[in-house]
N, C-alpha and C positions, 0 to 999 in steps of 0.2 A: 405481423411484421414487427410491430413491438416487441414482440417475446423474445425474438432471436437473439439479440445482444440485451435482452435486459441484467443481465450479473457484468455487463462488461464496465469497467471503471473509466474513469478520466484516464488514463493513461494507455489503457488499452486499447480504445476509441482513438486515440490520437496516433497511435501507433500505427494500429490496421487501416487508418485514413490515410497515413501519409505512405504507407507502403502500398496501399490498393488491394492490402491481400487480406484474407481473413482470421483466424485462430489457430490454422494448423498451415498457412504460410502459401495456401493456393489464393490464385485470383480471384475478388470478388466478382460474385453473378450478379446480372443486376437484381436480385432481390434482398443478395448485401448490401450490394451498394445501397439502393435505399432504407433498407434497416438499418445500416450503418450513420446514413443519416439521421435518421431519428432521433437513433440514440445520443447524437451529437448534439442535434437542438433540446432533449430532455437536460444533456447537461448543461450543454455553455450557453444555451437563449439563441443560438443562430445556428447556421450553416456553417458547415465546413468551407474552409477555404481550397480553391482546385488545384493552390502554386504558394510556396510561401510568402508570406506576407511582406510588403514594403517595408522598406524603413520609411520611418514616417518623415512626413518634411519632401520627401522626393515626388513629384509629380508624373502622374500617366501624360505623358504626351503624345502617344501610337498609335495607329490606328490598329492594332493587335491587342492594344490593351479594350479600344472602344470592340471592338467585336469579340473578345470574352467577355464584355460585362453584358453586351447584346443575347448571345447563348445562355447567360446566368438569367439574365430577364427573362427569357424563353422558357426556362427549364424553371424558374421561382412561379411565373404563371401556370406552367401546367402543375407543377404540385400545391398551390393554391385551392385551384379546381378538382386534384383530387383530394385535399384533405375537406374542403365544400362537400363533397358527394358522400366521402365518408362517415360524417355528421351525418347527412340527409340517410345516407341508411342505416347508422346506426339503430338501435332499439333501445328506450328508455331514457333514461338521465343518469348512469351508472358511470362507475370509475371511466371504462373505456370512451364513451362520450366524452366526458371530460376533460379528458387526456387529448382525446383526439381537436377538442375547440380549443385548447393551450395549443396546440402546436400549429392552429390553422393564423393562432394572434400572430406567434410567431414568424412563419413563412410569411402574414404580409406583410409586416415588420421589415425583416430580412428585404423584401421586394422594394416597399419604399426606398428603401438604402439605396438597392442597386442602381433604381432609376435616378437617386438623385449623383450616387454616382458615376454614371453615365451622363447627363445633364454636365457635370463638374467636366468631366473628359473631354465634350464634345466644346465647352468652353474654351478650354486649352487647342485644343486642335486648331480651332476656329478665331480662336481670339476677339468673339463676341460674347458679351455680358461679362459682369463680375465674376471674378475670379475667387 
């Protein structure tokens, strides 16, 4: 799954992200799409985002915003679990091992965030604890 966009650049990646589509402009399958990822978190240290990004300073106060970051938690745990398995079957200590326990730092990384972004959301909603 790494291999598939490994010649792809920063720009490329952000391109075929933000359009959903892939190199020659059809829909990603999901075996793009999560290639697609990858290659994502090799370059920028995290996931892709699903919707462009806030301007910063504006606060989620939606319950639309708390149930995408709920599906992000979903979807960041189960690729957690399989970048776990994919270590555990790896063979040896070689490049692809390596690569593959970088990117498992990563997605928990990424995880923490979301849940503490959710935390932050469910704040605002609710208007209990520090904001």
């Amino acid at each position: 799954m790494v291999d598939r966009y490994r010649e792809a650049g920063r720009d490329a990646v952000l391109s075929m992200w933000q359009s959903q589509t892939n190199e020659d402009g059809q829909g990603l399958s999901r075996f793009e799409r999560e290639a697609l990822i990858e290659r994502h978190c090799e370059l920028f240290g995290t996931w892709p985002s699903l919707r462009p990004c806030r301007v910063r300073g504006v606060k989620a106060r939606t319950l639309a915003d708390l149930e995408l970051v709920d599906s992000r938690i979903t979807e960041g745990q189960q690729r957690v679990a399989d970048q776990r398995r994919r270590i555990a079957e790896a063979k040896g200590v070689g490049e692809q091992r390596w690569l593959f326990k970088c990117l498992l730092v990563n997605f928990e990384a990424t995880l923490l965030l979301m849940i503490e972004r959710r935390n932050m959301i469910v704040r605002e909603l609710t208007g209990i604890g520090p904001n």
